[in-house]
LODRENRO-17078 format. One record per residue: x, y, z of N, C-alpha, C, O in turn; residue in one letter. Coordinates in pm, whole numbers, plus 32768, in hexadecimal, padded with zeros to 4 digits. Atoms other than C-alpha are relative to their C-alpha. Layout:
N
XYZXYZXYZXYZa;...
***
This chain:
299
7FCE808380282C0BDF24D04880867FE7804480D58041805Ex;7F64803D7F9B2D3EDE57D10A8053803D7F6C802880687F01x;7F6F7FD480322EA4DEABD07A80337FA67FCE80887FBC7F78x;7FE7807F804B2ECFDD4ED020800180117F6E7FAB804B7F2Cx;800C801380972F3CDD0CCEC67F517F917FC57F107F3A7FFFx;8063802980082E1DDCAFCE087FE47F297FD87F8C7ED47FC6x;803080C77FF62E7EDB29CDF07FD27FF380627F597FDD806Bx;800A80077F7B2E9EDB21CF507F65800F80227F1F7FAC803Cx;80837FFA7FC92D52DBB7CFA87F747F7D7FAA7F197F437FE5x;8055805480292C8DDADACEB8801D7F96801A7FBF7F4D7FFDx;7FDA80697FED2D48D9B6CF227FB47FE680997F677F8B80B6x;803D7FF37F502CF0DA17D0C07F7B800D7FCE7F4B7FA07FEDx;807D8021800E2B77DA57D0367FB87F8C80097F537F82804Ex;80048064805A2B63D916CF9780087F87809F7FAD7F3480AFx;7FF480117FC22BE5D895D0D17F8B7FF2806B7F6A7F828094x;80577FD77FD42AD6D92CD1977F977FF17FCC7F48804D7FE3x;806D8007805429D7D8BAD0C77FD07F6380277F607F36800Fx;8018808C7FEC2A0BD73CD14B8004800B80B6802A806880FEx;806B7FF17F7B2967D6C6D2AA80718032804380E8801A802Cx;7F917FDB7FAC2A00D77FD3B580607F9E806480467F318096x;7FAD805F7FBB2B19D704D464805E807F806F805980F48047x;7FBB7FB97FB82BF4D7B6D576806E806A7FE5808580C68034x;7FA47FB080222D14D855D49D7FAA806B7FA77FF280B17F5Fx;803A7FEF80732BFFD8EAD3CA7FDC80BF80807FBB81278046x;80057FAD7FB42BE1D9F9D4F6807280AA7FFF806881258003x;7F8F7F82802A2D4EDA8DD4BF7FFC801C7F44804F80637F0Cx;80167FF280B12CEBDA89D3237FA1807D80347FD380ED803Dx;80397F8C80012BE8DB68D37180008093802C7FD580FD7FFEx;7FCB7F657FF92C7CDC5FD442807E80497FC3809980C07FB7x;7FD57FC480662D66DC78D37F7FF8804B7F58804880927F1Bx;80527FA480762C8EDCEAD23E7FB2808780537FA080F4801Cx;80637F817FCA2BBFDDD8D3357F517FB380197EDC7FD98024x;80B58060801B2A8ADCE0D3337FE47FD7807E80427FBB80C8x;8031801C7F7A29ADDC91D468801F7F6E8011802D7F267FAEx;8014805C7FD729C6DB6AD5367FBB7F727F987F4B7F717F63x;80288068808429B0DA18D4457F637FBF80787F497FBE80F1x;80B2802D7FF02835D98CD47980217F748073808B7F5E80ACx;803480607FAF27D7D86FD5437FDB7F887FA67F957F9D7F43x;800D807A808B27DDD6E3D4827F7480327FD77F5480337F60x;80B1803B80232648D706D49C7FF780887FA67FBD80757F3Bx;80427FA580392632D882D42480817FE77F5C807D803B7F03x;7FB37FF480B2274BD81AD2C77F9D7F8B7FD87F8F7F7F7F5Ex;8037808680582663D6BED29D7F91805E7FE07F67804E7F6Dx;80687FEE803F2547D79BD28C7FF280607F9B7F8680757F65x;7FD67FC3807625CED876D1947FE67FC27F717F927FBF7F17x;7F98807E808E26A6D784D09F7FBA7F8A7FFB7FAB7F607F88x;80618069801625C3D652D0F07F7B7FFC7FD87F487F9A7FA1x;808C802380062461D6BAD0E77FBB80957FD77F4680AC7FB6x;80397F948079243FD807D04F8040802D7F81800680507F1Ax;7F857FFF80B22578D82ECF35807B7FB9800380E57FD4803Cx;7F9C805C802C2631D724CEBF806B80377FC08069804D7F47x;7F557FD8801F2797D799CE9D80257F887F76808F7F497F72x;7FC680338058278CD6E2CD557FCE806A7F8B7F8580CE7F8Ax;80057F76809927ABD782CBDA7FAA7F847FC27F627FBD7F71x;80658045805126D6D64ECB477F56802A80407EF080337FFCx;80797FDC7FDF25BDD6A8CC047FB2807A7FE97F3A80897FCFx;80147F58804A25B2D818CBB0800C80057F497FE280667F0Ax;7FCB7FF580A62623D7CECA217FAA7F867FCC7F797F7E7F5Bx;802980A7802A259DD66ECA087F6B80467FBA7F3980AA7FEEx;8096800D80252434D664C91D7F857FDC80847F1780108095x;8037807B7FAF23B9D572CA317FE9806380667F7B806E809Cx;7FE97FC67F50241ED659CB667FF67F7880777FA17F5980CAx;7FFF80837F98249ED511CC1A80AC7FF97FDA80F880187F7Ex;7F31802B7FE1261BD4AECC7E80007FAC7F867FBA7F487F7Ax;7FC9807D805A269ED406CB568007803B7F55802580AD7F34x;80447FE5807E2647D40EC9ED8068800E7FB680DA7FF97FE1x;7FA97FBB806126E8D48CC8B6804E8087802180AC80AE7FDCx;7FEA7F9F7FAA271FD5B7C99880A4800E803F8103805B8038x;7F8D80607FC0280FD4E4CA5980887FFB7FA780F580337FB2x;7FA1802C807328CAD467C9418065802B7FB380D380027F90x;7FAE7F9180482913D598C88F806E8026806080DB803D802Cx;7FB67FD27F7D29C1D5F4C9E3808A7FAB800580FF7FD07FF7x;7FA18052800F2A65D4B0C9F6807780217F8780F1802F7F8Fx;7F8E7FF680932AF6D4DEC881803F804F801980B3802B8008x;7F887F977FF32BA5D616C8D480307FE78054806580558066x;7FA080317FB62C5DD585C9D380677F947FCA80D47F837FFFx;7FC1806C802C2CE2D478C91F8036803E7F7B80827FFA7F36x;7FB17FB4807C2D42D584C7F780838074803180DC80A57FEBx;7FA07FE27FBC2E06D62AC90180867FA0805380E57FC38099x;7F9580647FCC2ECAD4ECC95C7FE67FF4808280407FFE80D5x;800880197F5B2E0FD4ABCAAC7FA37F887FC37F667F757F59x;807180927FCF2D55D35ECB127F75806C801F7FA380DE8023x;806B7FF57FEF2BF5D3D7CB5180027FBD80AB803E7F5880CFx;800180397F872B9DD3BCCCCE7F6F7FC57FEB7F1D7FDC7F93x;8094801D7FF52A71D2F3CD567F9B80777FD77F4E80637F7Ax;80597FD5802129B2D418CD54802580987F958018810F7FB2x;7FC07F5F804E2A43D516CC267FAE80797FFD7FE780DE7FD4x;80437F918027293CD607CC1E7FE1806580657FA480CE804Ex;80317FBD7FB32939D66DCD9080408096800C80B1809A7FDCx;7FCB7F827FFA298BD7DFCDCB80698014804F809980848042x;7FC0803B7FE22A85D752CEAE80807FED7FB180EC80277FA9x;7F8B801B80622B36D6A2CDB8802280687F89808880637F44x;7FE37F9E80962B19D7BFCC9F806C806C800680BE80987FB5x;7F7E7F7D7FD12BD7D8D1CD9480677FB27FDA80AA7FC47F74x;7F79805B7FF12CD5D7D4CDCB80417FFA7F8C80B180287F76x;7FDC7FF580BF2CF8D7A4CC53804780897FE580BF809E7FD3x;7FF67F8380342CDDD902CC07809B8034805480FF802F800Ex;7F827FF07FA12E00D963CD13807C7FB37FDD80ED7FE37FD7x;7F64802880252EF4D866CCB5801480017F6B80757FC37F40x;7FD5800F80832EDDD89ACB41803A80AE8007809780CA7FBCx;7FD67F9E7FE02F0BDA14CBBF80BC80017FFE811680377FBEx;7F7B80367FA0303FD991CC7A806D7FE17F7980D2801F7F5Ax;7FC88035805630AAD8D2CB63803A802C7F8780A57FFA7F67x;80127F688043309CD9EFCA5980898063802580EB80877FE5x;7F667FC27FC9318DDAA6CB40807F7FDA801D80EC8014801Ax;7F6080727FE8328DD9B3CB8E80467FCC7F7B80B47F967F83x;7FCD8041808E32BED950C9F0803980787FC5801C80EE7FDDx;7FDB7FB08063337DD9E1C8F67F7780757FB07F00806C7FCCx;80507FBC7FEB32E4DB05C8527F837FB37F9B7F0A7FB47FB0x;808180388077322BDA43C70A7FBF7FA180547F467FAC8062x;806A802B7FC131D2D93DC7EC7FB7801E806D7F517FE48091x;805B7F9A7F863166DA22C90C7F88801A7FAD7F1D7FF87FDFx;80727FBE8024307ADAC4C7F97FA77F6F7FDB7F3B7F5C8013x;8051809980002FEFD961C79C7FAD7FD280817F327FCD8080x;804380087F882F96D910C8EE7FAC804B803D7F4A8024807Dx;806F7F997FEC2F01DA4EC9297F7080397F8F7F1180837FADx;805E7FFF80612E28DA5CC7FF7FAC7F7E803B7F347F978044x;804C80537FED2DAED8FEC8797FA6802F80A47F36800F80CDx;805F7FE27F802D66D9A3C9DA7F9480627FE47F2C80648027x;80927F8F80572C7CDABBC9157FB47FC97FE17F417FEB7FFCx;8067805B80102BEBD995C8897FB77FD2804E7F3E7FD08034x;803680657F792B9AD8D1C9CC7F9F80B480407F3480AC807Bx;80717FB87FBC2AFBDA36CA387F9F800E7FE17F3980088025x;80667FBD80262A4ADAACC9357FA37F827FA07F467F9C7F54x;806280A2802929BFD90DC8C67FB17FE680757F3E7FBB8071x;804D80727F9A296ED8A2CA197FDA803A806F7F82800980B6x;80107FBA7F6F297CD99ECB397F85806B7FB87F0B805E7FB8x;80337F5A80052914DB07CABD7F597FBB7FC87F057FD5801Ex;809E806E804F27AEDA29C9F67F91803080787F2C80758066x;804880737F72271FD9B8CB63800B808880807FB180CF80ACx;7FC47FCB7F9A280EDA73CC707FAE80BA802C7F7D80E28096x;80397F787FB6278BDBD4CCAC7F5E800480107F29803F806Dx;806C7FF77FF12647DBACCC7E7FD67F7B806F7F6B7F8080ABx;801B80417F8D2654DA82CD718054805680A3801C8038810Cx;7FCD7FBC7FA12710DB47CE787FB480A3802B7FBB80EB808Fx;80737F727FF72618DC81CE417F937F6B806A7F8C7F7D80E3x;805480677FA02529DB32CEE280657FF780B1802D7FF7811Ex;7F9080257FAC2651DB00CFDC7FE3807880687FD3805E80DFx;80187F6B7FC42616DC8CD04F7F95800B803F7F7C804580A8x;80BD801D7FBF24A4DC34D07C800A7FE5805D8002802B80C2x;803E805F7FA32485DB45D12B80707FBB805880507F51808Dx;7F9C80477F9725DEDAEDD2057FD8806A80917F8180C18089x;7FCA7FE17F9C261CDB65D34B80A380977FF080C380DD7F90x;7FA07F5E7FEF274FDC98D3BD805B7FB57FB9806D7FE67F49x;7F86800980542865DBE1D3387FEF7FBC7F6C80527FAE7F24x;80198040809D27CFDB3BD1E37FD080967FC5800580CB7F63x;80057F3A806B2748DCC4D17880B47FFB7FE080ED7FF17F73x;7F967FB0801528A4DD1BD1D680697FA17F8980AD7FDD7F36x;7FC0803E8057294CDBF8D1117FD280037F89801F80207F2Ex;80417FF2809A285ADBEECFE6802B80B97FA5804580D67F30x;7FE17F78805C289BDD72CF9480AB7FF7802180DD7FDB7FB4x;7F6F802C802B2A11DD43CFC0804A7FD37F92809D800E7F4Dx;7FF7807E806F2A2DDC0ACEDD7FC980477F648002803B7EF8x;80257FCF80932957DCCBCDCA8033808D7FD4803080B37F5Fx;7F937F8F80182A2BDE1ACDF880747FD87FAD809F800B7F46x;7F7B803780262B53DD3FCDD27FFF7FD87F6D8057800C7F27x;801D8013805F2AD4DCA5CC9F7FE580507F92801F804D7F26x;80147F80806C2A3CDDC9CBEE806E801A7FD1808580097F59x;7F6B7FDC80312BA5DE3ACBEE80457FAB7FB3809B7FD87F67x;7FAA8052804D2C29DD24CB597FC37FE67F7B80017FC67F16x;805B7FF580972B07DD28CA47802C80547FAC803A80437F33x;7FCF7F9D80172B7CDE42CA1E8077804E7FC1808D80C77FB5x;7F877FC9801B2CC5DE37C9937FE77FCE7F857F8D7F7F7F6Ax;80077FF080A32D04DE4EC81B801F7F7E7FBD80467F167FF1x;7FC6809E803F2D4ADD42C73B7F967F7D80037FA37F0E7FCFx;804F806F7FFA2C2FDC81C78D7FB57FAF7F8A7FCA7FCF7F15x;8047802880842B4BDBA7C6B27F8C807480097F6780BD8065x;80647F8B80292A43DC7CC5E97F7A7F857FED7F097FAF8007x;805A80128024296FDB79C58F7F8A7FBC807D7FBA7FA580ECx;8025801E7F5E2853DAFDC69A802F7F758029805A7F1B7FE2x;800E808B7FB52863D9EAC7807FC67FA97FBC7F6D7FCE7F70x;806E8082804927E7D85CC6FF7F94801380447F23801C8015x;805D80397F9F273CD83EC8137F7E80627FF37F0880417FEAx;80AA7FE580402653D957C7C97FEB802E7F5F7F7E80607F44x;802B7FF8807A2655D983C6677FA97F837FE07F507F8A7F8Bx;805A806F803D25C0D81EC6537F8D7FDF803D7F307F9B8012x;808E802B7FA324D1D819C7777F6C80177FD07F4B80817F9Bx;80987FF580222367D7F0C7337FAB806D80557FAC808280CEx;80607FAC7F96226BD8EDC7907FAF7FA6803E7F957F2F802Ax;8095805B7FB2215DD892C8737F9180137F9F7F5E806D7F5Cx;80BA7FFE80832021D7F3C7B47F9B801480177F8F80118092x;80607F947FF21EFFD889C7AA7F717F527FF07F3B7F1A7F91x;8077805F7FC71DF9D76BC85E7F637FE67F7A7F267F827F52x;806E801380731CE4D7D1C74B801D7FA07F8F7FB97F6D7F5Cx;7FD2805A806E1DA1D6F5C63B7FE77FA180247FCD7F557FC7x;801E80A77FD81D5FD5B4C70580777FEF802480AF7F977FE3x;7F83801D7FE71E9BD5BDC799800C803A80C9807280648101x;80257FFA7F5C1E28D5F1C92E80867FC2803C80DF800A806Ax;7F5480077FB51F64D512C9B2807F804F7FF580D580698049x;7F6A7FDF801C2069D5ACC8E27FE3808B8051804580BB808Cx;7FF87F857FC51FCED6FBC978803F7FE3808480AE80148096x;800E800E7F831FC8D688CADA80BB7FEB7FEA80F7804C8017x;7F7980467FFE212DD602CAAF807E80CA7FD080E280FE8001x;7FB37F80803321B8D763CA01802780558068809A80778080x;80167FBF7F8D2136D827CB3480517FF88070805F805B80B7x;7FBF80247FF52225D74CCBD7808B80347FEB80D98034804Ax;7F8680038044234DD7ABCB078014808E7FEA7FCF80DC7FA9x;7FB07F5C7FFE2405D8ECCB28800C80497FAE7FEF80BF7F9Ex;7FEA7FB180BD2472D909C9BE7FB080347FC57FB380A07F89x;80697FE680452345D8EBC9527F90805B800E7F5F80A67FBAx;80597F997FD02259D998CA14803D80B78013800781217FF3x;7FCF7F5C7FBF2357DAD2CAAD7FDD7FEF806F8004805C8099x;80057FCD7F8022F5DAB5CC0E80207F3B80407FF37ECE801Dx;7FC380687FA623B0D9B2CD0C7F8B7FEB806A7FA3803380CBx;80B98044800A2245D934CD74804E7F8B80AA807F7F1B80A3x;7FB7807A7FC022CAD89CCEDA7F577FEA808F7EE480168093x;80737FF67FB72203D835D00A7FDF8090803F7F8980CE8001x;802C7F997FDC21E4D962D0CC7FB3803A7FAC7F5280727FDFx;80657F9D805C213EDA08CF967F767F8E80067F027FAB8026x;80A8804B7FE22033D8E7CF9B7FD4801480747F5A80278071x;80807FE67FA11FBBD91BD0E77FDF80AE7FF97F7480DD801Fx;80297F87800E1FD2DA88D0A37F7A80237F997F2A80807F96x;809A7FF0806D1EC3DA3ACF7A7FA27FB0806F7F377FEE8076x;8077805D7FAD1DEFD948D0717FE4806A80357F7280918018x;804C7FA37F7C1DDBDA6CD18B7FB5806F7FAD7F4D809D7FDBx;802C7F9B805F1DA2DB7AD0417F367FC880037ED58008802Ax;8064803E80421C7CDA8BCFCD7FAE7FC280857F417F8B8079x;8073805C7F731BF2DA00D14E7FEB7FAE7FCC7F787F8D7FB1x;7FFC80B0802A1C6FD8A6D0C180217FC68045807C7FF4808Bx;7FA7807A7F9A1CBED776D18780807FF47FCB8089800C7F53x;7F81801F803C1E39D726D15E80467F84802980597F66809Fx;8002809D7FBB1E9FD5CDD17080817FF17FE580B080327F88x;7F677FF97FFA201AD55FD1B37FEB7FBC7F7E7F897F7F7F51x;7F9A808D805920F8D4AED09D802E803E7FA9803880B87FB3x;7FC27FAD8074218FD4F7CF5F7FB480727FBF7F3F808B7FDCx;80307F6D8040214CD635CE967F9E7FC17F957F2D7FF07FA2x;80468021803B20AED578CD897F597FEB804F7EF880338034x;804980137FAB1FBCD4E9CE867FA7805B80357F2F8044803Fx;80107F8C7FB61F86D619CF267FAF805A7FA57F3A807B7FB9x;80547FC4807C1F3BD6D9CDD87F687FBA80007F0C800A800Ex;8054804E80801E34D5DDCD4F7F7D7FFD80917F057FE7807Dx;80677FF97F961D77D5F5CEAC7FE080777FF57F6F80897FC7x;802C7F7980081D5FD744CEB07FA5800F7F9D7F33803C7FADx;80377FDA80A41CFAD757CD4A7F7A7FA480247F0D7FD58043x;8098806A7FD31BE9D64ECD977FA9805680787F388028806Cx;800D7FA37FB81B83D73DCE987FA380617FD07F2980687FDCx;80517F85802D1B33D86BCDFB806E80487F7280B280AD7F81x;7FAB7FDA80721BF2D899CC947FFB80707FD5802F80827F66x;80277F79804D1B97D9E9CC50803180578062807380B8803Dx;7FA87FC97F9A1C07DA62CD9E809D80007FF180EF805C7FF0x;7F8280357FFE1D31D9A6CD85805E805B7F8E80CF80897F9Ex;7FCB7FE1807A1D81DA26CC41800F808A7FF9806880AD7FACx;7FF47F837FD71D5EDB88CC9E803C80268037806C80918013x;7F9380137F9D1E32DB5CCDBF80977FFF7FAA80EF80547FABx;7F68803B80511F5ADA9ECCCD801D80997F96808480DC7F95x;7FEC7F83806C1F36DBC5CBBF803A808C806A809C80CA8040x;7FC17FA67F911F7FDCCCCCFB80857FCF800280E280097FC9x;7F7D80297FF9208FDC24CD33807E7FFA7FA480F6800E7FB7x;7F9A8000807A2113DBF2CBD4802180CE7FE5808081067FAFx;80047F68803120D5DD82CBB9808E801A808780F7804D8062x;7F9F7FC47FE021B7DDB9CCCD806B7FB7800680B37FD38066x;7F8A8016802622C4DCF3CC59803680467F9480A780757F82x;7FB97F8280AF22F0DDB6CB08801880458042809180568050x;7FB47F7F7FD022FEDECBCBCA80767FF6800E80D380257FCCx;7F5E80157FE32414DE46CC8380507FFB7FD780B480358000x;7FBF801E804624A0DDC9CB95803B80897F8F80B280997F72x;80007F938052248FDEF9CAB080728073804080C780BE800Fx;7FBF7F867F682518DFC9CC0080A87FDC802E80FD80248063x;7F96802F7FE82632DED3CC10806180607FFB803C80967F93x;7F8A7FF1800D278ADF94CC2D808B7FAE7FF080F37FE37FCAx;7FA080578007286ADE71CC34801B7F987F6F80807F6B7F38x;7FDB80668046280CDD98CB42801380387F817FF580AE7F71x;7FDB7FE380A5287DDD99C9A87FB4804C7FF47F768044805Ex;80627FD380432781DE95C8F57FAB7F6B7FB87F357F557FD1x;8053806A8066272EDD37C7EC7FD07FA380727F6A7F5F8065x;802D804B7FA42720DC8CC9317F55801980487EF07FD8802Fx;80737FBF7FEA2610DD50C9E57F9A800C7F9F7F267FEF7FBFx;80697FCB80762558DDB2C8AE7FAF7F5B7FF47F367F457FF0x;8017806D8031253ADC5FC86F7FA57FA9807A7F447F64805Dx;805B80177F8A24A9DBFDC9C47F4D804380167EDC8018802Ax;80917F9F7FF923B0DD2EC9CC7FA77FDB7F947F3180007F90x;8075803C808D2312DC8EC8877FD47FA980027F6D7F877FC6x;806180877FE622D6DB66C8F87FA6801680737F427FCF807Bx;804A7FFD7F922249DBDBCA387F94804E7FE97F2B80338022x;80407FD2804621ABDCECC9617F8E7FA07FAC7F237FCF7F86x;80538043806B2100DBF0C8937FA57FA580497F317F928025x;8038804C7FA720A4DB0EC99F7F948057803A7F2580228040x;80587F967FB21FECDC43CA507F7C80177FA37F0E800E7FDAx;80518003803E1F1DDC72C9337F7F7F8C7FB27F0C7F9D7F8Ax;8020808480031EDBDB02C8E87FA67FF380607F33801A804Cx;804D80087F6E1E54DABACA437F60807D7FFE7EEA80768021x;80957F837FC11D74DC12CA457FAB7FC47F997F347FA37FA1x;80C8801880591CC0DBB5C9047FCF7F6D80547F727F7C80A4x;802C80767F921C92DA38C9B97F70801C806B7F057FE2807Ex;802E7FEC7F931C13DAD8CAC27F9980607FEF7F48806E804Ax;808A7FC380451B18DBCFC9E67FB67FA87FDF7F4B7FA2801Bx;8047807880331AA5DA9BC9287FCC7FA680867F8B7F448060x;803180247F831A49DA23CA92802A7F5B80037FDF7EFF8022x;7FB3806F801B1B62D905CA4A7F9F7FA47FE37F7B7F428024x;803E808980421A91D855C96480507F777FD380177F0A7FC5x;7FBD8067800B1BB8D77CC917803F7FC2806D80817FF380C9x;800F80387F5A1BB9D65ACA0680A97FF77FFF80E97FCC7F9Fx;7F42803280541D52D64BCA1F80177F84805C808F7F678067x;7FDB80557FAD1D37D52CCB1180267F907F9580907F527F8Dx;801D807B80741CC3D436C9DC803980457F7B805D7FF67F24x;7FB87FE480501D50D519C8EB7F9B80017F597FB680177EE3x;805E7FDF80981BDAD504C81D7FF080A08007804080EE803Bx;802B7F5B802D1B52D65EC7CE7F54800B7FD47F2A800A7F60x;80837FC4802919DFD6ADC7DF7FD380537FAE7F5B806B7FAAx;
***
């Protein structure tokens, strides 16, 4: 790990996390990190396989926005900040997280500890939820310098999870999240839609993993959104499909389970949903997905 104090480095991460630009070259050699990416190889990252947002990973929906959003927003505005256009991006959260760091150290000591209790908050509400287990995705599936930044960023973090004093009780964001529903009830959209959603399901479900189920299953794979993409497949061959998705959910628990970085309640809490999802899907896919989840009836 760089020598950088640990604002510093999460601040330069954070940095490095938005499209490249020319100074973003001496940021990286100065952490030890390869050569910053190319615009096309960060759009196809951050644009079109993981949305560098925390509503999309926390959200019910798994879509930019939501109540997800909101909650995000509110703690900014309980810290005495305006809310930016986009509060929830991972972007804006370092940034947060770093200058309430900053801020913490520069105050007297009662209100140093005030400020720093609110930056424990901002980790362990909005980052630590989402953040490692999206950056374990980040490890996947980037290129030499997104491995090398994603395990950095969640080193850095762990450590800061890591320090005492924190809150005990869990996160909103997943104590309230909905599991994924189980298609046999007559509830086929809300499934299709769960599968979607990070919280809910446990596995960050992006494109690359859909054509990895099309080539599993010798399915056609047709461009566009993930929704889209799903519901073709599934129209396809649902029992394949579903066999495929349950693989997948199995080796996210793992991962998840295997995690070193993230919280213990954090992880645990991932591997159960991905755990649950894995088992969901297989019976589906015993029952020879008698439940249609397109229409959401149930034969």
């Amino acid at each position: 790990m760089s020598t950088a104090r640990p604002v510093e480095l999460i601040r330069a991460l954070g940095v490095l996390a938005e499209m490249p630009a020319p100074e973003h070259a001496d940021i990286a050699s100065a952490l030890g990190l390869p050569a910053p990416p190319s615009g096309s190889e960060w759009a196809d990252l951050f644009m079109f396989q993981l949305h560098p947002y925390a509503s999309v990973h926390l959200g019910a929906e798994g879509m930019l926005g939501g109540d997800a959003r909101e909650r995000v927003a509110g703690f900014w505005r309980a810290v005495g900040r305006t809310p930016p256009k986009e509060p929830d991006h991972l972007v804006a959260l370092l940034g947060l997280y770093a200058g309430l760091l900053d801020e913490a150290s520069e105050s007297s000591s009662a209100r140093g500890a005030l400020v720093f209790r609110s930056a424990q908050a901002l980790l362990h509400e909005h980052l630590s939820p989402w953040l490692f287990a999206y950056l374990g995705r980040v490890v996947d599936l980037g290129g030499d310098f997104h491995r090398a930044w994603g395990a950095l960023l969640r080193e850095v973090l762990s450590t800061e999870a890591a320090r005492p004093g924190g809150p005990e009780t869990p996160a909103t964001h997943l104590a309230e999240a909905p599991a994924l529903a189980d298609p046999r009830s007559g509830n086929g959209p809300d499934f299709l839609a769960g599968l979607l959603a990070p919280v809910r399901c446990g596995v960050i479900l992006t494109r690359a993993d859909l054509a990895r189920v099309a080539a599993w299953a010798d399915l056609g794979l047709r461009a566009g959104e993930r929704r889209y993409v799903l519901e073709h497949l599934l129209g396809q061959d649902p029992v394949a499909v579903m066999r495929a998705l349950a693989d997948l959910a199995r080796d996210a628990a793992a991962g998840h389970r295997a995690d070193p970085w993230a919280p213990p309640d954090v992880a645990a809490f991932w591997a159960g949903r991905a755990a649950a999802s894995a088992e969901l899907l297989t019976e589906l896919a015993a029952e020879g997905a008698r439940a249609v989840v397109l229409s959401g009836d149930a034969s």
